[in-house]
VEXVO-418164 format. One record per residue (C-alpha): x, y, z; residue in one letter. Coordinates in Angstrom, 1 decimal. Example, Ala and Ser with C-alpha at 12.3 -4.5 7.8 and 13.67 -1.06 7.14 Angstrom:
% VEXVO-418164
+--------+--------+--------+------+
|      x |      y |      z | type |
+--------+--------+--------+------+
|   12.3 |   -4.5 |    7.8 |    A |
|   13.7 |   -1.1 |    7.1 |    S |
+--------+--------+--------+------+
END
This chain:
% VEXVO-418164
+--------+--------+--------+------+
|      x |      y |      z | type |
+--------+--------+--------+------+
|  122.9 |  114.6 |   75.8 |    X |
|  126.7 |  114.1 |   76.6 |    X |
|  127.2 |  113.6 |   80.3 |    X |
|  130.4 |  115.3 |   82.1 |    X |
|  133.1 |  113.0 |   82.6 |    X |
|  133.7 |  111.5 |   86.0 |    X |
|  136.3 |  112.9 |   88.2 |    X |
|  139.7 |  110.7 |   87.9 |    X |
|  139.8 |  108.3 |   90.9 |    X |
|  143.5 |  109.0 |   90.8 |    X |
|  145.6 |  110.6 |   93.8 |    X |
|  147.3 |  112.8 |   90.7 |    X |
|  150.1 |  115.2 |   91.4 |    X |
|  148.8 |  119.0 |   90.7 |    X |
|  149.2 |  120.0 |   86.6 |    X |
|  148.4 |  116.4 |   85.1 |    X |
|  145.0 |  115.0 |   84.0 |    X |
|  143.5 |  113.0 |   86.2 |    X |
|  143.7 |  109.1 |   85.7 |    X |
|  140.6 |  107.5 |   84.6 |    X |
|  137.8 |  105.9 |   87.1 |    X |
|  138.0 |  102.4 |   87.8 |    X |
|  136.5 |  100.1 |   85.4 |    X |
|  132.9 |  100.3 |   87.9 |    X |
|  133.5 |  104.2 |   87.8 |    X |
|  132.6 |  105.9 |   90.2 |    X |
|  130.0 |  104.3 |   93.2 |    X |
|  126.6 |  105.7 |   92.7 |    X |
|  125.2 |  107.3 |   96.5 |    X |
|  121.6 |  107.3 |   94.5 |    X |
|  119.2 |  103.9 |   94.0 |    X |
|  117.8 |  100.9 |   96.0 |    X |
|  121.0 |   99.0 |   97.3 |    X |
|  122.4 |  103.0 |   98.5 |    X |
|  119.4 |  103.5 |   99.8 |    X |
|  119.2 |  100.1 |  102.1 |    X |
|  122.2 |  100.8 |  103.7 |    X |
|  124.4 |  103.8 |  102.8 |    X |
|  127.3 |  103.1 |  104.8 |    X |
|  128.4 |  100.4 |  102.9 |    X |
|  129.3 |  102.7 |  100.4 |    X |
|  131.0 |  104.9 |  102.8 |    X |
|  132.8 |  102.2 |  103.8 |    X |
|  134.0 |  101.4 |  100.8 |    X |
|  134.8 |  105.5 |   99.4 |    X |
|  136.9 |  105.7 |  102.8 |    X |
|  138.9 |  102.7 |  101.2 |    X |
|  139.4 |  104.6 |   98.0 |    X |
|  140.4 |  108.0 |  100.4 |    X |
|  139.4 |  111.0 |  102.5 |    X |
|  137.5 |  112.2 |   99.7 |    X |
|  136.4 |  109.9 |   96.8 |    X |
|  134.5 |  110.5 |   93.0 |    X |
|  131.3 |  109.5 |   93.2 |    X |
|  128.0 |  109.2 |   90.7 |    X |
|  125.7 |  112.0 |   92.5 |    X |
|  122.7 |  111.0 |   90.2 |    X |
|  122.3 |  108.7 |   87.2 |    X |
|  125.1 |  110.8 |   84.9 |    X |
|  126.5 |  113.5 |   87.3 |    X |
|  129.5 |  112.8 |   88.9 |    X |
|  131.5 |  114.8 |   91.8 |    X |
|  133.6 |  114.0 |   95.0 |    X |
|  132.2 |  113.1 |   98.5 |    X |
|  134.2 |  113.2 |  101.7 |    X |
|  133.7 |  110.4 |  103.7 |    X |
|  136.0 |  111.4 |  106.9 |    X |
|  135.4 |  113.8 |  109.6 |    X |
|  138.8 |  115.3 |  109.0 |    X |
|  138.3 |  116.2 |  105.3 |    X |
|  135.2 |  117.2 |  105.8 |    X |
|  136.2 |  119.7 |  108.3 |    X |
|  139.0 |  120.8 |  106.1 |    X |
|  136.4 |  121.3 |  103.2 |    X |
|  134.0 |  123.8 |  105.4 |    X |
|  136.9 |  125.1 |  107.2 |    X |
|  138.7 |  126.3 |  104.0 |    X |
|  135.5 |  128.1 |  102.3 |    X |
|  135.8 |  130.3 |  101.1 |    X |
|  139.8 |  130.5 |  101.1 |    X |
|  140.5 |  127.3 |   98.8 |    X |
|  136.7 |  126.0 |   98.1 |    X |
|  133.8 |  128.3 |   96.9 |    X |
|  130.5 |  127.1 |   96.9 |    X |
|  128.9 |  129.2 |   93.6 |    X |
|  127.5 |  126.6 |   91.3 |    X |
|  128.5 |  128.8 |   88.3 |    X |
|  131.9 |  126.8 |   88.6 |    X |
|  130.2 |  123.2 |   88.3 |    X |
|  131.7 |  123.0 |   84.9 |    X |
|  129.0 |  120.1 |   83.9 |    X |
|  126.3 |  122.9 |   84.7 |    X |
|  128.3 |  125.4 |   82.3 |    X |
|  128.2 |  123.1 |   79.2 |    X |
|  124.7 |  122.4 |   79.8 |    X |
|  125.6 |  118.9 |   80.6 |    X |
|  123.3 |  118.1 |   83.6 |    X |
|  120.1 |  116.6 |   82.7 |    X |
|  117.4 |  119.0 |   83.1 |    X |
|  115.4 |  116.5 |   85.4 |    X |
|  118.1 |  115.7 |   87.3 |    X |
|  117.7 |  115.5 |   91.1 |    X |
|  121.3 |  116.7 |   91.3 |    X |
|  120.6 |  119.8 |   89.7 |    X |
|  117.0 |  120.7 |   92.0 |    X |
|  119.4 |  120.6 |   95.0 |    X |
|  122.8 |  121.9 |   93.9 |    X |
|  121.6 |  124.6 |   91.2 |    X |
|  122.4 |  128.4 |   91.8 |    X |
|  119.9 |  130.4 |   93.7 |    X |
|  120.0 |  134.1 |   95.0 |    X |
|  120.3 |  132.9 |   98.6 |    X |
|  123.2 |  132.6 |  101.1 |    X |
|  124.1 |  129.0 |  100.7 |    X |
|  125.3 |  129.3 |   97.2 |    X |
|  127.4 |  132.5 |   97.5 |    X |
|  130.7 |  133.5 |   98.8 |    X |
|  132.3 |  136.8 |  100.0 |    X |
|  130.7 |  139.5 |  101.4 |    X |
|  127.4 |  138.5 |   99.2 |    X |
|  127.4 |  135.9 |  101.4 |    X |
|  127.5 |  137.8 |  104.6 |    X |
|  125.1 |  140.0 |  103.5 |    X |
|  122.7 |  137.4 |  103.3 |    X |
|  123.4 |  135.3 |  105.9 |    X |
|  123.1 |  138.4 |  108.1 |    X |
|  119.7 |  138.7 |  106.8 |    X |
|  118.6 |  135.0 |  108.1 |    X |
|  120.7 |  135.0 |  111.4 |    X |
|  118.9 |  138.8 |  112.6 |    X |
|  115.7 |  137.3 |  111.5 |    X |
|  115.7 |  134.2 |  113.2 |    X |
|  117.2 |  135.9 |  116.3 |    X |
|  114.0 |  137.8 |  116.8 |    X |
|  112.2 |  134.3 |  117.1 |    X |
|  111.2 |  134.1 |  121.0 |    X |
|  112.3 |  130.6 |  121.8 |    X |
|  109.7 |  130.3 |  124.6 |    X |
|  106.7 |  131.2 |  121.9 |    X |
|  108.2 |  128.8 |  119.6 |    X |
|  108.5 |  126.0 |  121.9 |    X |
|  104.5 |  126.8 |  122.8 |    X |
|  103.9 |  126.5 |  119.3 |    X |
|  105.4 |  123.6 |  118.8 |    X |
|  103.2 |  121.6 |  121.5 |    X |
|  100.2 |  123.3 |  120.6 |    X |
|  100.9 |  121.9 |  117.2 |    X |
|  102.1 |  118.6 |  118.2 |    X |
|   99.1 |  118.1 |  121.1 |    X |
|   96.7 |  119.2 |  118.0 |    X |
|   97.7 |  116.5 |  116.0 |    X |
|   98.6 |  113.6 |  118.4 |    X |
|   95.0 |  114.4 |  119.4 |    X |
|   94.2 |  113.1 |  115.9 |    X |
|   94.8 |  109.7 |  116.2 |    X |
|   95.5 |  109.1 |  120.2 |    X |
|   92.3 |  107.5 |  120.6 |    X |
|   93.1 |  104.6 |  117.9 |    X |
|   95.5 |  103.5 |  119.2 |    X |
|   98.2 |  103.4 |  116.4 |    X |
|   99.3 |  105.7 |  114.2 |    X |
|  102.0 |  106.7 |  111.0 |    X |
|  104.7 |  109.1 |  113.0 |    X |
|  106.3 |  110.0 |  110.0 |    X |
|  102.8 |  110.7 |  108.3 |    X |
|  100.3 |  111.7 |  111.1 |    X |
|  103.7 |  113.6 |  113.3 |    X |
|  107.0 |  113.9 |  112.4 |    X |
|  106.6 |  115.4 |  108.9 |    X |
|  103.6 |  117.8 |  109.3 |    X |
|  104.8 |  119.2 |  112.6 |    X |
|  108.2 |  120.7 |  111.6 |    X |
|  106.2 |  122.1 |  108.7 |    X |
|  103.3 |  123.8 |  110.6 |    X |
|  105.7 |  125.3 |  113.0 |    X |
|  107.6 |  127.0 |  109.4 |    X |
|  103.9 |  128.0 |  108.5 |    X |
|  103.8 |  129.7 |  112.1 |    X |
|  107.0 |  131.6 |  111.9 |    X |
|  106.8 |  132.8 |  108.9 |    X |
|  103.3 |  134.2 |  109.3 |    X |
|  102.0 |  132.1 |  106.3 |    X |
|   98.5 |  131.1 |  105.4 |    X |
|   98.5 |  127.6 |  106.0 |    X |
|   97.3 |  126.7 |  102.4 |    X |
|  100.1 |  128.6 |  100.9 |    X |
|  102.6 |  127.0 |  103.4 |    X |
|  101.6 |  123.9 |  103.0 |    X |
|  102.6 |  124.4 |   99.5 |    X |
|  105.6 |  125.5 |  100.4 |    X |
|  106.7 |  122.6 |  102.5 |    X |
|  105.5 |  119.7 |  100.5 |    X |
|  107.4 |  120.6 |   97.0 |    X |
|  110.2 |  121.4 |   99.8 |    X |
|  110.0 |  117.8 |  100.3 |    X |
|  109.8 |  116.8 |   97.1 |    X |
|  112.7 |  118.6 |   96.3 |    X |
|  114.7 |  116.4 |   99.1 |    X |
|  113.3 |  113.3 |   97.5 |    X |
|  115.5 |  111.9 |   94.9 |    X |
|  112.7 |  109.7 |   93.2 |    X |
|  110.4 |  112.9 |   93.0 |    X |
|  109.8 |  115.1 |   90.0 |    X |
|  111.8 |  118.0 |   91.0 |    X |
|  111.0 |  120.6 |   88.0 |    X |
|  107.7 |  120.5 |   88.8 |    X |
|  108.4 |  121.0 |   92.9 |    X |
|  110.6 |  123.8 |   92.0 |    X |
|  108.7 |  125.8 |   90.0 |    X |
|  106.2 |  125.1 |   92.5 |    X |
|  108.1 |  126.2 |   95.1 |    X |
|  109.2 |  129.3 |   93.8 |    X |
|  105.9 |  130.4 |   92.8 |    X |
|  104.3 |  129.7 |   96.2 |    X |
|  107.2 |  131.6 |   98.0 |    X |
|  106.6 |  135.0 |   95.6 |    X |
|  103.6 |  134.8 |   96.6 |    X |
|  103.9 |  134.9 |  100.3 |    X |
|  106.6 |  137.5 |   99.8 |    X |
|  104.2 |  139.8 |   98.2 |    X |
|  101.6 |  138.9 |  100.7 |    X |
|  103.8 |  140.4 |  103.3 |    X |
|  105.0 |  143.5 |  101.5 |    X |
|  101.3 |  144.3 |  101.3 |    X |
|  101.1 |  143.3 |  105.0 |    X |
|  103.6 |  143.1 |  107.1 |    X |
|  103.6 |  141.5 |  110.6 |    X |
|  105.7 |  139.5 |  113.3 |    X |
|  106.9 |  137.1 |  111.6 |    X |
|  110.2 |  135.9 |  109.6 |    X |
|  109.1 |  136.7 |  106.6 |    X |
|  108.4 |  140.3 |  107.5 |    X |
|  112.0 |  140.5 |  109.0 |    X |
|  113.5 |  139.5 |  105.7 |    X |
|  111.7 |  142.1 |  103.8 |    X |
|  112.7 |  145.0 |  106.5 |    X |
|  116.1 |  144.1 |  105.8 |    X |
|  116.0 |  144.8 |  102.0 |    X |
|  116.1 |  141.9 |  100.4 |    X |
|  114.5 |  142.1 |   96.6 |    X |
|  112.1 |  139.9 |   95.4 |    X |
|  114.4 |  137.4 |   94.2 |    X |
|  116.5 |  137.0 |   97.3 |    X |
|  113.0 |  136.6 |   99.0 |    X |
|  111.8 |  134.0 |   97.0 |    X |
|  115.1 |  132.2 |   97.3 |    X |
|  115.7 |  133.0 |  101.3 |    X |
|  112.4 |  131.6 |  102.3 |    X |
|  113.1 |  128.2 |  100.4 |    X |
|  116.1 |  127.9 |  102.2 |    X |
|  115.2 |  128.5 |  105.8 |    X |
|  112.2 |  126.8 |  104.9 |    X |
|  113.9 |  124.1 |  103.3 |    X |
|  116.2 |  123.3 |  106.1 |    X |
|  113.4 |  123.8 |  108.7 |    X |
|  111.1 |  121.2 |  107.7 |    X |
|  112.6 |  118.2 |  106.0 |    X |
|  116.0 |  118.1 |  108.0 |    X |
|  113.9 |  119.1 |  111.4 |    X |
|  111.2 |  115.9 |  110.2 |    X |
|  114.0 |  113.1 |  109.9 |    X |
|  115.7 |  114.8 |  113.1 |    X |
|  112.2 |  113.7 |  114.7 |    X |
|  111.5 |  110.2 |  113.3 |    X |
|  114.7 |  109.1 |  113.8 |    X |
|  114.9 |  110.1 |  117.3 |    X |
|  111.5 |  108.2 |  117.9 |    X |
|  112.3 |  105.3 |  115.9 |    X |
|  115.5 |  105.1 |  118.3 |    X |
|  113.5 |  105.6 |  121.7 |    X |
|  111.2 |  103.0 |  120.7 |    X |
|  113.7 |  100.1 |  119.8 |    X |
|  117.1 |  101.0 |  121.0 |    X |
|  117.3 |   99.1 |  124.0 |    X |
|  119.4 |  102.0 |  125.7 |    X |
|  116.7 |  104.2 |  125.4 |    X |
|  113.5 |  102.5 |  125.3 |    X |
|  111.6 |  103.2 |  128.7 |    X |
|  113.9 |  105.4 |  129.9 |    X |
|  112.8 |  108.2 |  128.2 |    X |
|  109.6 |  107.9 |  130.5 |    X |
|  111.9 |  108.0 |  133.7 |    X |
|  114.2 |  110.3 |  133.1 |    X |
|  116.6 |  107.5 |  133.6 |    X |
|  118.5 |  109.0 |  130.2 |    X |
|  117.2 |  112.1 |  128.9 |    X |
|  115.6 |  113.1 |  125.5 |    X |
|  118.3 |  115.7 |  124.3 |    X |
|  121.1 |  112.2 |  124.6 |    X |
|  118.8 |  110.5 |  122.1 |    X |
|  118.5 |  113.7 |  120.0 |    X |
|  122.3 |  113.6 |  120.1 |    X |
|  122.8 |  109.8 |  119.3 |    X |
|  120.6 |  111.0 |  116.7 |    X |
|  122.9 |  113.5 |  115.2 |    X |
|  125.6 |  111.3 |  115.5 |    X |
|  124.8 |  108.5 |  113.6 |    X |
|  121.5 |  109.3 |  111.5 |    X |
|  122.0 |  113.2 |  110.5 |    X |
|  119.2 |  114.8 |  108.9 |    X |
|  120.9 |  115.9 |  106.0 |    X |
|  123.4 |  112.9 |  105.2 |    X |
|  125.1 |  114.1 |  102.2 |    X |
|  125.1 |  118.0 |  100.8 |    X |
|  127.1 |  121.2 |  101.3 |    X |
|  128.0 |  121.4 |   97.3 |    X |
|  131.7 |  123.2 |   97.3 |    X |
|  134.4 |  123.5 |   94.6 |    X |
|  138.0 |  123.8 |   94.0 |    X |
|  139.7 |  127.2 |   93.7 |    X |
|  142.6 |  125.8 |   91.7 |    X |
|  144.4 |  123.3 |   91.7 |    X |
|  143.7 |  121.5 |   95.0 |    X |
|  145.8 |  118.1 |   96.4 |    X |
|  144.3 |  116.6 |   99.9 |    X |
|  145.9 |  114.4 |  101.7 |    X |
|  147.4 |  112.5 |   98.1 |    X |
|  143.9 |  113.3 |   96.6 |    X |
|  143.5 |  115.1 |   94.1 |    X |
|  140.6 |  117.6 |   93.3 |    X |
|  140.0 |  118.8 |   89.6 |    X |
|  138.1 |  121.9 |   89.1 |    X |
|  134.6 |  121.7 |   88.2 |    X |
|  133.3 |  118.7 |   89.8 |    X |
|  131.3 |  119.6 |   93.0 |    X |
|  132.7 |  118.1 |   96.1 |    X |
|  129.9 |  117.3 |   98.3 |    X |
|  130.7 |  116.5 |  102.4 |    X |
|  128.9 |  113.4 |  103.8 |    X |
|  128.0 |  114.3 |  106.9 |    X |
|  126.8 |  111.1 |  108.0 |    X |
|  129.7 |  109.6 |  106.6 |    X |
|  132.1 |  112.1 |  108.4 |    X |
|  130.3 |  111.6 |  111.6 |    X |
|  130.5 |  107.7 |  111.6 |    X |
|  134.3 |  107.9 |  110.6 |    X |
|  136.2 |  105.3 |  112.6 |    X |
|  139.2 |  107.0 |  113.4 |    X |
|  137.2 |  109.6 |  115.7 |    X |
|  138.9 |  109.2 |  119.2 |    X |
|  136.4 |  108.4 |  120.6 |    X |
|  134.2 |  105.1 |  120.9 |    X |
|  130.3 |  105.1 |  119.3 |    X |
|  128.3 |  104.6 |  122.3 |    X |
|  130.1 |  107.8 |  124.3 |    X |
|  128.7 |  110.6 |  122.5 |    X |
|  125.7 |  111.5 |  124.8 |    X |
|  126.4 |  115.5 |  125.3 |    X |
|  128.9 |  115.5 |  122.9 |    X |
|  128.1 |  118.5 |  120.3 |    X |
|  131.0 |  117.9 |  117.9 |    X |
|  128.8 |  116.3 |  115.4 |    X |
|  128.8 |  117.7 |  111.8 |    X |
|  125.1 |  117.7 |  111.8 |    X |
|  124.5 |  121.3 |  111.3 |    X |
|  127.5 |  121.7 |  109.3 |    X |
|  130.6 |  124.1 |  110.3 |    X |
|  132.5 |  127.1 |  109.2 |    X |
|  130.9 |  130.1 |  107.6 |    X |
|  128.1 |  128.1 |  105.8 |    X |
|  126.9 |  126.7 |  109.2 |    X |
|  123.3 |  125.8 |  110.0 |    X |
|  122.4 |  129.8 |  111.2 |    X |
|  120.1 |  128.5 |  114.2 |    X |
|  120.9 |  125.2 |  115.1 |    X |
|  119.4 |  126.0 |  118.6 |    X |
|  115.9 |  126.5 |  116.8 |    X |
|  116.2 |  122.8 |  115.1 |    X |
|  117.1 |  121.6 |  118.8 |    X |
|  113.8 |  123.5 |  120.5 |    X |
|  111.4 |  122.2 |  117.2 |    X |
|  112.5 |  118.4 |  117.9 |    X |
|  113.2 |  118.1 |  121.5 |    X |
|  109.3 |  119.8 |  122.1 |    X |
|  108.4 |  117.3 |  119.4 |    X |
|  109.7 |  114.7 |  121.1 |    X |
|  108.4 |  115.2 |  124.7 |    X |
|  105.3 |  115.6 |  123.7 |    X |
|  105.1 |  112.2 |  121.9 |    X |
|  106.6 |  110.6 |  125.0 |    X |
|  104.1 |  112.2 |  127.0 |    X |
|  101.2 |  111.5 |  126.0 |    X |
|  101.7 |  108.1 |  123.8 |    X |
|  102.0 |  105.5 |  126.9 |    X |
|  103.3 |  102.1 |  126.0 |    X |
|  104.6 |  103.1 |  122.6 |    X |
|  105.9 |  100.1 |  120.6 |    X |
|  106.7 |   99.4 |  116.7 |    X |
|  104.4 |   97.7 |  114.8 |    X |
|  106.2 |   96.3 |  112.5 |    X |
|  109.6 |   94.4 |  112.3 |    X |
|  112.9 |   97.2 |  112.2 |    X |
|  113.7 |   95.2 |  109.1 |    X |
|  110.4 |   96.5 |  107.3 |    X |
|  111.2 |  100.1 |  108.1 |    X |
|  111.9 |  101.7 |  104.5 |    X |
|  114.2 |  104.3 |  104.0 |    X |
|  113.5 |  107.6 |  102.1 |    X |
|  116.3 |  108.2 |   99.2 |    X |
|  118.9 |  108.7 |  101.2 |    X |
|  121.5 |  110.9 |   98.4 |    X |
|  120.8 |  114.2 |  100.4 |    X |
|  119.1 |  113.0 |  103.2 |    X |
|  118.4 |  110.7 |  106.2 |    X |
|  115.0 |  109.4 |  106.5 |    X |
|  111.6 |  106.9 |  106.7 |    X |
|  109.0 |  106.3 |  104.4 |    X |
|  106.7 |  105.3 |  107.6 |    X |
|  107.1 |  104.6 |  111.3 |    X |
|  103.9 |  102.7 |  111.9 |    X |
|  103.5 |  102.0 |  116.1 |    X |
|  101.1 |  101.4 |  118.7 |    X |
|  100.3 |  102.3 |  121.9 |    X |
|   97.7 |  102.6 |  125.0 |    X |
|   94.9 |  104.7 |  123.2 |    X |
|   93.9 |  107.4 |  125.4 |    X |
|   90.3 |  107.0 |  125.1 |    X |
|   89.6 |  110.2 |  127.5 |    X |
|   90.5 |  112.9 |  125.2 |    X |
|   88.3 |  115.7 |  123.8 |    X |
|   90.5 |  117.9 |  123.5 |    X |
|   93.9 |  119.5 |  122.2 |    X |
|   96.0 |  119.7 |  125.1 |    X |
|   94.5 |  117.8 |  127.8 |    X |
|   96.9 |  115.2 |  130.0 |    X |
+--------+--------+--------+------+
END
């Protein structure tokens, strides 16, 4: 199979070809050494520009922003100059992109909000936003530490434990199951070939026909009987079958995985960052700071947001040629070094890209905030004298092109030899 070109490195004026890559071509943001420590890359696409070609996966190619500034111009400008339907990845449209690509489970077209423009867009946006408004915040946050005393109970009386394993991953994901009024064998479908579909290394074919087929199923479940739930809400606003299948793997989606690294990360920093460590338990500096370090410098979803030029597009000396997506690294963006502001200040400090801006926006950022904040004081609360148990150094990162997080956080702490029971302090 021929591969699509790479995208010319070249700051080109508008109406000429663009130059050819470099003799490396463009950096790979896929692999091992990415992987170990993605902002050397970063650094070195902010030497190239604002927003530089890249190898999304072995044989795709596209643009990433690496500064907060371009970034914001790229959300900030779609739909006016960027669109975000993949029908225009040109690649895509000559059948170029390998059908096991990783590149292609994440940025292929779906009938769902994220991958549309116009007033299909609002339409189903609107459908997710009234939905998830109808959440009650204080029932979700009781969900959530039902869920997280359920399974902390699991292991408190060992003594040690997996968080990413035994907490941070299946929490987020029971809570989905909850909301959307799923049987939790179906949901857990659901949520684990959502994760696969995050993981670069996975098969993601299989996790996506899987995934699809799982969320039909639920849909028609819920036709048949309605309820309370999210699910239910969707369907009441008249979405088809289709647009179900495809809505409820994208609220889904960026419920679980995204909410699971927000979680980890925010642990992993409590229990080694020497700012936070211990006082956590004191209140000396409050969970939602760490939550916002968090966002800062680790975001959930490091690199995504697929957009493409509407013509022919110059930024700041760079130029964009049609067809190539142009992805926006958030974790890039967010760790840019000309921010005016220094790295350590940003406790209370929202203006993070972590949930994205401009019309494409994460739709309930306050929901992700409730999910890992709960998570988080609960695991505080009831995990006394909570320590790593391995060196930092042997903490393994998850694939890291679309996301942010670990493979395993193993710890220990005081085992609480006195529990029975979910729930009990």
């Amino acid at each position: 199979m021929t591969t699509h070109p790479a995208p010319g490195a070249a700051q080109c004026p508008a109406h000429t070809p663009a130059l050819p890559p470099p003799p490396a071509g463009p950096l790979p943001i896929y692999g091992p050494e990415f992987n170990a420590d993605p902002h050397a890359t970063y650094h070195q696409l902010r030497a190239q520009g604002p927003i530089a070609p890249v190898e999304i996966s072995p044989g795709v190619y596209g643009y990433l922003a690496v500064t907060y500034r371009a970034a914001l111009y790229l959300l900030q400008n779609t739909p006016a100059r960027f669109a975000k339907d993949p029908r225009r990845w040109e690649a895509l449209r000559r059948g170029q992109v390998p059908a096991d690509s990783p590149a292609l489970m994440m940025m292929q077209p779906r009938d769902n909000a994220l991958w549309k423009d116009g007033p299909e867009h609002a339409r189903l946006r609107h459908a997710i936003t009234s939905s998830l408004a109808r959440v009650d915040t204080h029932a979700l946050a009781a969900t959530v530490r039902r869920i997280a005393d359920q399974l902390i109970s699991a292991f408190a009386a060992e003594g040690q434990a997996d968080l990413v394993a035994q907490y941070a991953d299946p929490l987020p994901m029971l809570t989905m199951i909850d909301m959307f009024g799923c049987p939790p064998d179906l949901g857990r479908r659901i949520v684990v070939a959502v994760t696969r579909l995050f993981d670069a290394d996975a098969d993601g074919v299989q996790a996506n026909a899987e995934l699809e087929a799982a969320c039909l199923q639920l849909t028609r479940l819920k036709r048949a009987q309605p309820g309370r739930d999210v699910t239910s809400h969707l369907i009441a606003v008249g979405l088809s079958d289709a647009e179900m299948v495809q809505t409820i793997l994208l609220v889904i989606g960026a419920g679980s995985t995204p909410s699971s690294n927000l979680i980890m990360n925010a642990l992993r920093l409590i229990i080694t960052d020497h700012r936070f460590a211990g006082t956590v338990h004191t209140g000396v500096k409050p969970l939602a700071d760490a939550l916002d370090e968090v966002l800062w410098h680790i975001p959930p979803v490091s690199n995504y947001s697929p957009l493409y030029a509407i013509g022919e597009q110059i930024y700041e000396g760079v130029y964009l040629q049609q067809g190539f997506p142009i992805l926006v690294s958030f974790a890039a963006a967010n760790a840019d070094p000309a921010l005016p502001f220094a790295a350590g200040a940003r406790a209370g400090n929202r203006g993070h890209l972590a949930f994205s801006a401009g019309v494409h926006m994460c739709p309930a950022p306050g929901l992700a905030r409730i999910i890992a904040e709960t998570a988080l004081e609960c695991a505080v609360d009831r995990l006394a004298h909570l320590t790593l148990a391995v060196d930092p150094g042997q903490l393994t990162a998850r694939p890291a092109t679309f996301h942010a997080g670990l493979t395993a956080l193993p710890v220990r702490f005081q085992p609480d030899t006195h529990l029975t029971a979910p729930g009990r302090r």
